[in-house]
Wavefront OBJ file of the C-alpha trace (Angstrom):
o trace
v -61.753 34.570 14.014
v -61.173 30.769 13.619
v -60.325 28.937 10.571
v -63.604 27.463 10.226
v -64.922 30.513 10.009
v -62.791 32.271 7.893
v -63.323 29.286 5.645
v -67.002 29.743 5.565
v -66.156 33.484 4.967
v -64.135 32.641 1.755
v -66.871 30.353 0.464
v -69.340 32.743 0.597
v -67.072 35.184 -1.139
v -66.205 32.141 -3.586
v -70.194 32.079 -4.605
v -70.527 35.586 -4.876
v -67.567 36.299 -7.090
v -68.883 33.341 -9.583
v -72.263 35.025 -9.496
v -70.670 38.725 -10.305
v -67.993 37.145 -13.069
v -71.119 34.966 -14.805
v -73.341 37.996 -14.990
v -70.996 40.029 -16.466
v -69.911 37.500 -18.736
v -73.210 37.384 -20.256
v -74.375 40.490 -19.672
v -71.492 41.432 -21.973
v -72.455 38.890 -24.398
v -69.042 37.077 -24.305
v -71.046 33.976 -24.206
v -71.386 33.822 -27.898
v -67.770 34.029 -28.282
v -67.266 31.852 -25.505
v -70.084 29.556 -24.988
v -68.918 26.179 -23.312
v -67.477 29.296 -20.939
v -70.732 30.706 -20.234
v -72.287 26.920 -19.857
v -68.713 26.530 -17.339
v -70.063 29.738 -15.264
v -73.950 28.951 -15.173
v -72.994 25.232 -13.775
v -70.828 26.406 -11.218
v -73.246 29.115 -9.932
v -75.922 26.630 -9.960
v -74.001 23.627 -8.533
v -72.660 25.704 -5.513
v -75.637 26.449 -3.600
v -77.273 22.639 -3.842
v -73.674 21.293 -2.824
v -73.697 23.754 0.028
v -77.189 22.515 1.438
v -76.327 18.967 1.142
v -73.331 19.630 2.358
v -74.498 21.166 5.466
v -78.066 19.418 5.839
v -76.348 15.752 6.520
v -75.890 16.740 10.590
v -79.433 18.417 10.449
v -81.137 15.534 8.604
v -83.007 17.367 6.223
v -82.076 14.034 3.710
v -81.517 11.265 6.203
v -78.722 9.172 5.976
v -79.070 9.575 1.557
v -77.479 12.897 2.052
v -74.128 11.769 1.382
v -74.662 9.886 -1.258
v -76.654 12.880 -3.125
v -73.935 14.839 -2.284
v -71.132 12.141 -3.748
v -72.547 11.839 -6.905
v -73.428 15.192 -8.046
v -70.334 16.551 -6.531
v -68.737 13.928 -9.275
v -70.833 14.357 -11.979
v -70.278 18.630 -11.858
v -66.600 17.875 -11.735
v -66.343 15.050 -14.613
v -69.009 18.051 -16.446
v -66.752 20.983 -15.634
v -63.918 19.016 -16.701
v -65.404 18.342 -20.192
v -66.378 21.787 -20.394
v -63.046 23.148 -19.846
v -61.621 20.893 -22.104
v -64.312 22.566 -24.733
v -63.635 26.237 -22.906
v -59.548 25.537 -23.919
v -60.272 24.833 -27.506
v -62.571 28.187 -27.763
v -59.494 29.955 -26.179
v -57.299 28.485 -28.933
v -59.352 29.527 -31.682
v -60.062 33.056 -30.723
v -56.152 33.612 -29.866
v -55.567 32.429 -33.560
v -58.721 34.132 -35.378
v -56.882 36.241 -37.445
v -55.482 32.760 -39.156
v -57.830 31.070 -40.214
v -55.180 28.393 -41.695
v -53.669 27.969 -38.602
v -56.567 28.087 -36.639
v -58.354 24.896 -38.348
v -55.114 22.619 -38.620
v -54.513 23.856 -34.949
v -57.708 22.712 -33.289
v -57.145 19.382 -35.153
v -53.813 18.837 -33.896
v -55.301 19.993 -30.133
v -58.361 17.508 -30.345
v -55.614 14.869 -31.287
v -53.187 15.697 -28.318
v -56.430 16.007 -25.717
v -57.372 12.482 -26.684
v -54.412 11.190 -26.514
v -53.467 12.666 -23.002
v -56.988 11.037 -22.111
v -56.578 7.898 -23.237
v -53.203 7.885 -21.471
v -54.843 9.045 -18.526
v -57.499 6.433 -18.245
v -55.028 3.072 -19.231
v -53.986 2.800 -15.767
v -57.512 3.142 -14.572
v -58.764 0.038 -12.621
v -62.301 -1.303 -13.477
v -62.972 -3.105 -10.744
v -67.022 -3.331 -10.130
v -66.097 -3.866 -6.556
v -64.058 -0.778 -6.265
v -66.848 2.441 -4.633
v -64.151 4.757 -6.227
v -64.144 3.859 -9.602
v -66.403 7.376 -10.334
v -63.758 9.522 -8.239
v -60.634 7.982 -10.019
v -62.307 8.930 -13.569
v -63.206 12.474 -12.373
v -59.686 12.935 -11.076
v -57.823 11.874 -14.000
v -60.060 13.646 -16.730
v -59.496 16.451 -14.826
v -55.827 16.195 -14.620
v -55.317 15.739 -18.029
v -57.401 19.002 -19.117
v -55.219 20.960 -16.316
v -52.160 19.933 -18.203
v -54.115 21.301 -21.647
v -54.494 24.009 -19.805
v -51.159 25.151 -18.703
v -49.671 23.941 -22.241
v -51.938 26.353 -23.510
v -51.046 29.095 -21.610
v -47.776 28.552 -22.393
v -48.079 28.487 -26.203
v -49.898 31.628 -25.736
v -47.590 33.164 -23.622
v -44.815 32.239 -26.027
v -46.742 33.284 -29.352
v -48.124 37.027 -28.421
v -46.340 38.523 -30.981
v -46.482 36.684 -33.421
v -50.239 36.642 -33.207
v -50.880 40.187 -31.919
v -52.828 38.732 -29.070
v -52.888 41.502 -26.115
v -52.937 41.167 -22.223
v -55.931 42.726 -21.959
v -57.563 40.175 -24.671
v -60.484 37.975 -22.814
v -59.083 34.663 -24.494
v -55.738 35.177 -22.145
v -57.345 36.206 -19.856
v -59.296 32.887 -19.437
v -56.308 30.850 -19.912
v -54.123 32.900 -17.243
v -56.792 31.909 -14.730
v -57.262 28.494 -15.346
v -53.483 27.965 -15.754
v -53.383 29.470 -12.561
v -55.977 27.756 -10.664
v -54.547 24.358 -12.254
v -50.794 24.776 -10.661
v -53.031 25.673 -7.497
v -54.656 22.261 -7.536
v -51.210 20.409 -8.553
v -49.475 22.087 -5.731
v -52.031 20.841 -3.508
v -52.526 17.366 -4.277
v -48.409 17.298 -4.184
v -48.157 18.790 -0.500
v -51.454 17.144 1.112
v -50.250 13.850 -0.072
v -46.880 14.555 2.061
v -48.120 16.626 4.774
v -51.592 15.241 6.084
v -51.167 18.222 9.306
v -51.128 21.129 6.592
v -53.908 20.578 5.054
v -56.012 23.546 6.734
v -53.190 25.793 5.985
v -53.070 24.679 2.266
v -56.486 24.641 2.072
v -56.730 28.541 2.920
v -54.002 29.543 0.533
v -55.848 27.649 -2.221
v -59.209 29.411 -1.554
v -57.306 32.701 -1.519
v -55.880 31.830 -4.932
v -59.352 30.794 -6.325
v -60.704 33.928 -5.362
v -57.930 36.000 -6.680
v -58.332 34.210 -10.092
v -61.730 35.439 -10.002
v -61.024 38.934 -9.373
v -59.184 38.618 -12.586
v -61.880 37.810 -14.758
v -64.426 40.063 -13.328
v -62.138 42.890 -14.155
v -61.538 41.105 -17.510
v -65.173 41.348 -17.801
v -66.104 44.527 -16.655
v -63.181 46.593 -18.527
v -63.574 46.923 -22.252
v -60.755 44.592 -24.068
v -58.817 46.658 -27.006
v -60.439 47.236 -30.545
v -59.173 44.877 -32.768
v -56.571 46.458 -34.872
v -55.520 45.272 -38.697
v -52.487 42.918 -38.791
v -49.876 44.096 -41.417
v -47.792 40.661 -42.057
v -45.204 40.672 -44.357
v -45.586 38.595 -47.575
v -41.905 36.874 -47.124
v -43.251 36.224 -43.376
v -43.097 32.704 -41.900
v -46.234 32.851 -40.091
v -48.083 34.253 -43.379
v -46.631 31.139 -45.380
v -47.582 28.765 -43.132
v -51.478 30.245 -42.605
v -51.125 29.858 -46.386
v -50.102 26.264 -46.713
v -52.755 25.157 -43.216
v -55.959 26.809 -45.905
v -54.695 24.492 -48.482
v -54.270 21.212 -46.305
v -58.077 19.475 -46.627
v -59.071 21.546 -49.571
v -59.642 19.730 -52.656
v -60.149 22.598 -54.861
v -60.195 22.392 -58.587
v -59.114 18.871 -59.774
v -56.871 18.941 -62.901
v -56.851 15.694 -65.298
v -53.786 14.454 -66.241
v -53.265 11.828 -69.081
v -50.616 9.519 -68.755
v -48.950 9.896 -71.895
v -47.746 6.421 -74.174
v -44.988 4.709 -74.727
v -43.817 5.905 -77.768
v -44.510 9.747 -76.688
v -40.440 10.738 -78.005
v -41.360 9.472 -81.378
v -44.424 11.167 -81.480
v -42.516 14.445 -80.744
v -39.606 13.824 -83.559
v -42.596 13.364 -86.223
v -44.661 16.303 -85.044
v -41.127 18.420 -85.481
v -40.197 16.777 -88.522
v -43.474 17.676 -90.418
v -43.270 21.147 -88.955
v -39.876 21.606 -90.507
v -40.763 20.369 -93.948
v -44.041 22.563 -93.677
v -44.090 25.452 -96.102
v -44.331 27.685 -93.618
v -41.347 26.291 -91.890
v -39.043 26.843 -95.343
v -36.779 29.354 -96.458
v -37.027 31.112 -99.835
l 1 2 3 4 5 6 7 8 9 10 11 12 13 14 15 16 17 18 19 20 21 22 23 24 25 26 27 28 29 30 31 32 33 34 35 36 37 38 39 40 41 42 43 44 45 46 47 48 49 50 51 52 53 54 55 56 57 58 59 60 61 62 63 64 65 66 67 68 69 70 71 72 73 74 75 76 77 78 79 80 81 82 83 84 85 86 87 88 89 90 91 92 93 94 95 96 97 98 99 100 101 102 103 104 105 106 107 108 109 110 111 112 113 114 115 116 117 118 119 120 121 122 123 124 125 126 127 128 129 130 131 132 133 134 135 136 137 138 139 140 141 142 143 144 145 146 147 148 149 150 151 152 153 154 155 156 157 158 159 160 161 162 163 164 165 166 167 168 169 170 171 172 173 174 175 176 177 178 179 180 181 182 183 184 185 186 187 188 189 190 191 192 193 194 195 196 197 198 199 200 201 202 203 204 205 206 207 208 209 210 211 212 213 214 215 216 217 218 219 220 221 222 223 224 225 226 227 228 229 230 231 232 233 234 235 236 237 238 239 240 241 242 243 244 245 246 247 248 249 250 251 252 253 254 255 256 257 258 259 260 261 262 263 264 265 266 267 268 269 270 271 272 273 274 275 276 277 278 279 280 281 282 283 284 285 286 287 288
């Protein structure tokens, strides 16, 4: 069998592994837990087969010579699209790994929209806007994209680090989804660091990242098609650091009840010596 083949092979495999993990997904109605996810899924599957036709219809001519450029700019477009929805998909993940804290859940995704805009703004300083540049669409794509693999991994990696303390399982969907796309994000930084030194591997690294993609989404489908654990009730001490700091993230953005408080005047220590002056020389205050 030759590599083309085999390729082709892995592609189709690719399509029909998306197809199996979306219907699950929403078959087991984890789209309304997960819903930039489920939008993620139902782009893919639906991007896949038109990039396959114009793909493989430029050498038939089914489009003339504007295949390519069909095929340029929605190739583009679903990847600057996925990588907003991922971006979207990682905050969802954050959220339902910290559900049970509500505190720490709403200063968290604060602090995580903060840290994503700041990793793209960082991103996209070095960018080049140069009209006459034809890959000023590409470079945007890329770097969006690099910056939400990077959210990605950090987030598996607080996760990872934190399953104790918020009695967040293997077996839990929301780790699930991050384990995969932390995965399939060290897949694509491994690539772009070896095909950029070794132009003659790139077959050979091309292979072993298909057969990573398609591991990853062997993963979810048996995420998806085994039942996840029943949520049990968290018993957190009161003394407990985690429980004191949910506590103080409910209170941070909450006004509550506003209290009035009176400056008081000047003279407020002669005020006092009167007031206990008069209720010495009360007759209530004297002795018999």
């Amino acid at each position: 069998m030759s590599s083309q083949t085999a390729m082709s092979l892995m592609a189709v495999a690719e399509f029909a592994l998306w197809t199996v993990f979306g219907l699950l997904f929403w078959a087991r109605k984890l789209h309304l837990r997960f819903p930039a996810m489920g939008i993620y899924l139902a782009l893919r599957v639906a991007a896949m087969p038109v990039l396959v036709f114009l793909l493989y219809g430029q050498p038939r001519h089914w489009l003339h010579d504007r295949c390519f450029y069909y095929y340029y700019f929605i190739y583009w477009a679903v990847y600057i699209a996925s990588a907003v929805l991922l971006f979207l998909v990682c905050i969802e993940v954050f959220r339902s790994a910290l559900s049970l804290f509500p505190g720490l859940q709403r200063l968290g995704t604060v602090a995580f929209r903060w840290v994503a805009l700041v990793s793209v703004i960082v991103s996209l300083s070095t960018l080049t806007l140069d009209p006459s540049h034809n890959l000023i669409l590409t470079d945007i794509a890329v770097r969006l994209m690099r910056s939400v693999s990077l959210l990605e991994l950090c987030l598996l990696g607080f996760l990872c680090l934190s399953m104790n303390g918020l009695r967040l399982s293997v077996r839990n969907m929301a780790f699930g989804i991050a384990l995969g796309l932390a995965l399939i994000s060290t897949n694509d930084f491994v690539n772009a660091s070896f095909l950029s030194r070794n132009s003659s591997l790139t077959d050979a690294f091309q292979f072993v990242s298909e057969v990573v993609i398609l591991v990853v989404l062997g993963t979810w489908v048996a995420y998806a098609a085994l039942p996840e654990p029943a949520p049990q009730p968290v018993m957190i001490p009161a003394k407990s650091i985690l429980f004191r700091w949910n506590e103080i993230a409910s209170q941070l953005g909450h006004t509550g009840t506003q209290v009035a408080m009176q400056q008081p005047a000047n003279g407020f220590l002669l005020t006092d010596v009167e007031r206990a002056v008069e209720e010495a020389l009360s007759p209530k205050g004297t002795r018999d």
